[in-house]
C-alpha positions as CSV (number, residue, x, y, z in Angstrom):
1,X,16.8,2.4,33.2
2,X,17.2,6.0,31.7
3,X,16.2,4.2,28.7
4,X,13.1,2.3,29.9
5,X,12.0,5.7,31.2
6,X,11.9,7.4,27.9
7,X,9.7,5.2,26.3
8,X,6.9,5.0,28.5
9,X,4.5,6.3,26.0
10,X,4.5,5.6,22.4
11,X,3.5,8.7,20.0
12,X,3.8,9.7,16.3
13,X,6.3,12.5,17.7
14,X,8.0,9.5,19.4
15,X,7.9,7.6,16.4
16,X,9.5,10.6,14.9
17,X,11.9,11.4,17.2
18,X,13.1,7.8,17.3
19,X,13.4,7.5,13.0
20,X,10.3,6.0,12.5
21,X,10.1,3.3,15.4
22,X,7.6,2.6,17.4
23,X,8.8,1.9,21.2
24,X,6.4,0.9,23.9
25,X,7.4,-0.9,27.7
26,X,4.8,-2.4,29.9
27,X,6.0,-4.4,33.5
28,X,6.4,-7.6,33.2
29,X,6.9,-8.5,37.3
30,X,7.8,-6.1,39.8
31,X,11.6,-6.4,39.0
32,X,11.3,-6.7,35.1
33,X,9.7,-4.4,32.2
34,X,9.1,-5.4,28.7
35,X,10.4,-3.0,25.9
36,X,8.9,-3.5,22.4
37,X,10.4,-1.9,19.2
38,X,8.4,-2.0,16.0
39,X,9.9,-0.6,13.1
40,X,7.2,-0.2,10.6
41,X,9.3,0.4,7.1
42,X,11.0,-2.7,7.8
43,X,8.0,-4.9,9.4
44,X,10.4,-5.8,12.2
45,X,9.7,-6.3,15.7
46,X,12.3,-6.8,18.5
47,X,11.0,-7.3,22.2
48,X,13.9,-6.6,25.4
49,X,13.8,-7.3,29.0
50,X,15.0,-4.8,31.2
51,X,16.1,-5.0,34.5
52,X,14.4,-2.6,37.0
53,X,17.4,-2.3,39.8
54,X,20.6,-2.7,37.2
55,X,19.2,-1.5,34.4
56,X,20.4,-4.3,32.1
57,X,18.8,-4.9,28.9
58,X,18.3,-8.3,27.0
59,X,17.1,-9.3,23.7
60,X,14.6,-11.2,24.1
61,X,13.3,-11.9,20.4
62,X,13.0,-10.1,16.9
63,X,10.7,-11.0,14.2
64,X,9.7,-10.3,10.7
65,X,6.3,-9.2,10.6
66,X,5.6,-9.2,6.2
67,X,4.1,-13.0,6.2
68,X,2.5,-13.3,9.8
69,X,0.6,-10.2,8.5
70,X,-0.8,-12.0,5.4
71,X,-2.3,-14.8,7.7
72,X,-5.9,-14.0,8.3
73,X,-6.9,-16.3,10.9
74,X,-3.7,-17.9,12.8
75,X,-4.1,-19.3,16.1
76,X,-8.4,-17.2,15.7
77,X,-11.0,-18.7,17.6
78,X,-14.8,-19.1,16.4
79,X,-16.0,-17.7,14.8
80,X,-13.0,-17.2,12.6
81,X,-13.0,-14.1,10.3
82,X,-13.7,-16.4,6.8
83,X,-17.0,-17.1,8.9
84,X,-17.7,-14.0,10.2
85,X,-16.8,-12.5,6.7
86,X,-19.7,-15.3,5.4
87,X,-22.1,-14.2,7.3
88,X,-21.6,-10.5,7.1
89,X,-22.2,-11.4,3.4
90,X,-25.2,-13.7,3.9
91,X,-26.8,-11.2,5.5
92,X,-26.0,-8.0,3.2
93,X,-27.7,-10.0,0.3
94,X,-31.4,-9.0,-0.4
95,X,-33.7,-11.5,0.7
96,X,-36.1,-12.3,-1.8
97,X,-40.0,-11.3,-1.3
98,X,-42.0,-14.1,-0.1
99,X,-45.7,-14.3,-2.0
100,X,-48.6,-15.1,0.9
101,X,-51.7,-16.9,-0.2
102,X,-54.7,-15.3,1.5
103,X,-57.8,-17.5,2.3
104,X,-60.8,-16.2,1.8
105,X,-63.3,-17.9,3.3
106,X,-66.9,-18.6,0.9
107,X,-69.4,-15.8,1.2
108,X,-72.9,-17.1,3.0
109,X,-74.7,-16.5,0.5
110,X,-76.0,-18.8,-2.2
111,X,-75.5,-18.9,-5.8
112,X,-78.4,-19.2,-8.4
């Protein structure tokens, strides 16, 4: 538990202090909290499950972030960023001047 209580808050002096690894908990239920470890040099994530009353801690899954970071729109809704990104660009593009035609109506008076 000592543990969960020292990473309530995740900070760059945190980060520091814990060799470059970013640690943050949230609750999961009211006997469980949710530790999550990111170590950004390696693009590694591990999440635990801790144990309020015992304090025991599980592993509860790492992963390697390099390739899920290249995806640009896994599991997106619409719009996904490729449209979003479309129309961004269809609307940054000049539109083109439109030429009116103007009526003018004949004069009343007559030729010669």
């Amino acid at each position: 538990m000592a543990l969960a209580a020292s990473c309530i808050f995740t900070s760059a002096a945190l980060a520091e202090e814990m060799h470059g690894l970013f640690v943050s908990t949230s609750p999961i239920d009211a006997g469980r909290q949710m530790l999550l470890v990111i170590d950004p040099e390696r693009q590694v994530l591990a999440v635990y499950h801790i144990e309020n009353v015992s304090g025991e801690v599980s592993l509860r899954s790492t992963r390697a972030l390099g390739y899920d970071l290249q995806l640009e729109d896994f599991n997106a809704e619409d719009p996904k960023p490729a449209a979003i990104k479309k129309m961004l660009r269809i609307d940054s593009t000049p539109k083109p001047t439109t030429n009116t035609i103007q009526i003018i109506p004949p004069s009343s008076e007559k030729t010669k």
